[in-house]
N, C-alpha and C positions, 0 to 999 in steps of 0.2 A: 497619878495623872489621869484625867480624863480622857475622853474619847478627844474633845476640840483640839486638847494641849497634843495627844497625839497626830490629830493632822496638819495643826500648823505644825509641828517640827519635820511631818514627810513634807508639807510646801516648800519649805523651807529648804531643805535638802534636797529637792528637785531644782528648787529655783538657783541653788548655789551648782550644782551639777552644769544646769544649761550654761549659764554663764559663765562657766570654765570650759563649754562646748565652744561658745561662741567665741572666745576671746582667742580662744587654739584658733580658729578656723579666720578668723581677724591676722594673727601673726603669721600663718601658714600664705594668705592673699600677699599680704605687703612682700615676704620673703619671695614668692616667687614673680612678682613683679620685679623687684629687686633685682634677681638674676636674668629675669626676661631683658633688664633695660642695658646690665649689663652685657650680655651678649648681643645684642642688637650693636652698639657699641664698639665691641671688637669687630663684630661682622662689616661693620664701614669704616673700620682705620686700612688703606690702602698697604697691601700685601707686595710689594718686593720680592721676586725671588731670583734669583741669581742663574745666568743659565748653565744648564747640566754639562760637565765637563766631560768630550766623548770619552766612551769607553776604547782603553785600552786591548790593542790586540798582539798576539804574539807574534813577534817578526818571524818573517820566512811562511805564512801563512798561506799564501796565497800559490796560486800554482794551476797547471788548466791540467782537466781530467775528462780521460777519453773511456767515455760509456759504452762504446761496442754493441751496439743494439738492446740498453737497457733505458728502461722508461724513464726520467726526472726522480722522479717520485720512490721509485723504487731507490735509486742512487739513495737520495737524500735518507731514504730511513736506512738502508746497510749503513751509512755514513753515523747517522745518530746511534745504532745499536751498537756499531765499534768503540767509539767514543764514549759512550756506556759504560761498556764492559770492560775497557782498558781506563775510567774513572781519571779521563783528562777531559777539558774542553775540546770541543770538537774544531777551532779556530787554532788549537798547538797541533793537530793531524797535517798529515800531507796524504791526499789520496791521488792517485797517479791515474789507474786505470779501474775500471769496475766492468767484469765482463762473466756473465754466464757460465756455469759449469754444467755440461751435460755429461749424463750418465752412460 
C-alpha cells in the first residue's frame, strides 16, 4: 500500500468515526426532547388530592396542668424529654402539675 491508499483509509475512518458522533448526538437530542414533552405533559394533567384525614389522637389526652412558676418552654421540653424516655407519644401522657425542686 501506498502513502495515498494509507490516507484515504485514515479519511475514511475518521469520517466513519464522526458520523457515528453525530448520529449518537442526533438520537441523544430527539430522546431528550422526547421526555422534555413528556413531562411537561404530566406537569399540566390537573392533580387531585384528597384531603388529609386528621390525625388521630389518644383518648383521655387532654387535661389542664399547673406549672407552679415554671416558664412555658421549660414545661414543654420536661414534657418532650419524659415522653422520650418512656418511648410513648407524648399525646398518650397525662402531665398534671410541673413544679421546681430546690435543693
Amino acid at each position: 500500500m501506498t502513502l495515498g491508499d494509507y490516507s484515504i483509509v485514515a479519511v475514511l475512518g475518521y469520517a466513519v468515526v464522526f458520523l457515528g458522533l453525530i448520529f449518537l448526538m442526533i438520537v441523544t437530542i430527539i430522546v431528550g426532547k422526547a421526555f422534555t414533552a413528556k413531562a411537561k405533559k404530566v406537569e399540566e394533567a390537573p392533580v387531585t388530592v384528597a384531603p388529609a384525614a386528621p390525625a388521630a389522637t389518644a383518648p383521655g389526652a387532654a387535661g389542664s396542668l399547673k406549672t407552679h412558676n415554671v416558664p412555658p418552654k421549660i414545661c414543654a421540653m420536661l414534657m418532650a424529654i419524659v415522653a422520650h424516655k418512656m418511648d410513648k407519644p407524648l399525646n398518650e401522657l397525662r402531665f398534671i402539675s410541673i413544679q421546681e425542686v430546690e435543693k
